[in-house]
C-alpha positions as CSV (number, residue, x, y, z in Angstrom):
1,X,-7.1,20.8,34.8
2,X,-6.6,24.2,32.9
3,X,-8.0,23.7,29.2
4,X,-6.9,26.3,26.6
5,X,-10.2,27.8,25.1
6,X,-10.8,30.6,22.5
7,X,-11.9,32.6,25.8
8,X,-8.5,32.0,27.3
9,X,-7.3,29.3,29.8
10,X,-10.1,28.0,31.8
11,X,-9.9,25.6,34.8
12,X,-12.1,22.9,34.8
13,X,-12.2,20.0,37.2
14,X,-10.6,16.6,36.2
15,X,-13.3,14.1,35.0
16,X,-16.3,16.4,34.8
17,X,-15.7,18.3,31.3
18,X,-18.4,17.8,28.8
19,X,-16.2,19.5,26.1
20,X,-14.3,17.4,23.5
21,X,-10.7,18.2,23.9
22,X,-8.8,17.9,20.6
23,X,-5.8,16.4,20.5
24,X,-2.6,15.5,18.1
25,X,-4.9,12.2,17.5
26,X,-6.9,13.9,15.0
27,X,-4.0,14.5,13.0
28,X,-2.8,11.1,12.8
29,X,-4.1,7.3,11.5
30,X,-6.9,5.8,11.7
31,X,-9.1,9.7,12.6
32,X,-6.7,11.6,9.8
33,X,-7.6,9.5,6.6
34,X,-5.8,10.3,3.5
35,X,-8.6,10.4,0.6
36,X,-6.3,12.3,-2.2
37,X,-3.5,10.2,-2.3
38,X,-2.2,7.5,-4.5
39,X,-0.8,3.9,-2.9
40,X,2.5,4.5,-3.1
41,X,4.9,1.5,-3.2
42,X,6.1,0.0,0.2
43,X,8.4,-3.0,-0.2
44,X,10.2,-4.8,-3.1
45,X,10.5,-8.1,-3.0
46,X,12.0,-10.9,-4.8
47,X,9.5,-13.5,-7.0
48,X,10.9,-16.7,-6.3
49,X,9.4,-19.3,-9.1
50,X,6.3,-17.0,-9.6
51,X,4.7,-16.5,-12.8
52,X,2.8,-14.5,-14.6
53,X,0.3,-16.5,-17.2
54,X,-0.3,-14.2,-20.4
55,X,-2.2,-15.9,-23.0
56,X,-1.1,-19.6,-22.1
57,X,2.6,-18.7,-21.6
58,X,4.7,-18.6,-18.5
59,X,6.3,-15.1,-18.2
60,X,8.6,-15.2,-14.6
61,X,8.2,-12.5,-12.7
62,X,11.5,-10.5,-11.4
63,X,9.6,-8.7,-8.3
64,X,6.7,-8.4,-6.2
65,X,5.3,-5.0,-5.5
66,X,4.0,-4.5,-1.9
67,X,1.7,-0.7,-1.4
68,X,1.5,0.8,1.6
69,X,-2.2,-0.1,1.3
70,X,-1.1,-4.0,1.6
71,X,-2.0,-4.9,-2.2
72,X,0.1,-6.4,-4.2
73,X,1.1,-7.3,-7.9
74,X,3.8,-8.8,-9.7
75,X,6.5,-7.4,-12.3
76,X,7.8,-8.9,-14.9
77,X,10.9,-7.8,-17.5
78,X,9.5,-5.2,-20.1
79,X,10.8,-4.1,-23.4
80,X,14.4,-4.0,-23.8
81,X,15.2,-5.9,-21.0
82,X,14.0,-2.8,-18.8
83,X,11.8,-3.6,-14.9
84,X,9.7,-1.0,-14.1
85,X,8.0,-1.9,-10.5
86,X,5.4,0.6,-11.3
87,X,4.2,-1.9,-14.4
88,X,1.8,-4.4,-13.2
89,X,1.7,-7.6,-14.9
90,X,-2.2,-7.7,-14.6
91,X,-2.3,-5.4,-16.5
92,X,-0.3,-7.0,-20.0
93,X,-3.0,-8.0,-22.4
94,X,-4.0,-12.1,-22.1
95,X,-3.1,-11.8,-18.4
96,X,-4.8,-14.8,-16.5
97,X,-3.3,-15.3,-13.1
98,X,0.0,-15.9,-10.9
99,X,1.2,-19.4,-10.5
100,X,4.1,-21.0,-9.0
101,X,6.4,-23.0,-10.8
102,X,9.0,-26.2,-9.2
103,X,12.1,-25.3,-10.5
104,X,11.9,-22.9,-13.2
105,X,9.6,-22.5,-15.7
106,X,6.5,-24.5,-16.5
């Protein structure tokens, strides 16, 4: 086997190098480990008869936001009728939890 070495090409037999060959590996998932970026969103997917609870009421959610990172949140409709899937509804004030409803609304 010929490894590529800042001295030039040196052969070395198969099986008996003690040198750590690098490869295209290190560049990718899991070694390469992206520390500087944000989750970025993955999927979109539809709510079903999910609600959001904010301070007793039922608000029904529109979406559920999947990151790349697996996490999830709900969305709900915002002002003016507007759905931003960047807006999580944990994060409206009085926010207490998911739940699923039968039918509609509780």
């Amino acid at each position: 086997m010929v490894l590529n070495t800042t001295n030039g090409p040196m052969e070395v037999p198969k099986g008996t190098s003690e040198r750590v060959i690098n490869t295209s590996g290190l560049l990718e998932p899991p070694a390469m480990q992206y520390l500087d970026e944000e989750p970025e969103i993955a999927f979109v997917l539809p709510a079903g008869d999910w609600c959001a609870m904010v301070d007793g009421d039922a608000m029904p959610l529109v979406a559920w936001a999947v990151l790349d990172t697996g996490e999830m949140y709900g969305v709900t409709i915002g002002e003016a009728g507007s759905i931003d899937v960047n807006e999580k509804a944990s994060d409206l004030d009085g926010f207490a939890g998911y739940t699923k409803t039968e039918g509609g609304l509780a």
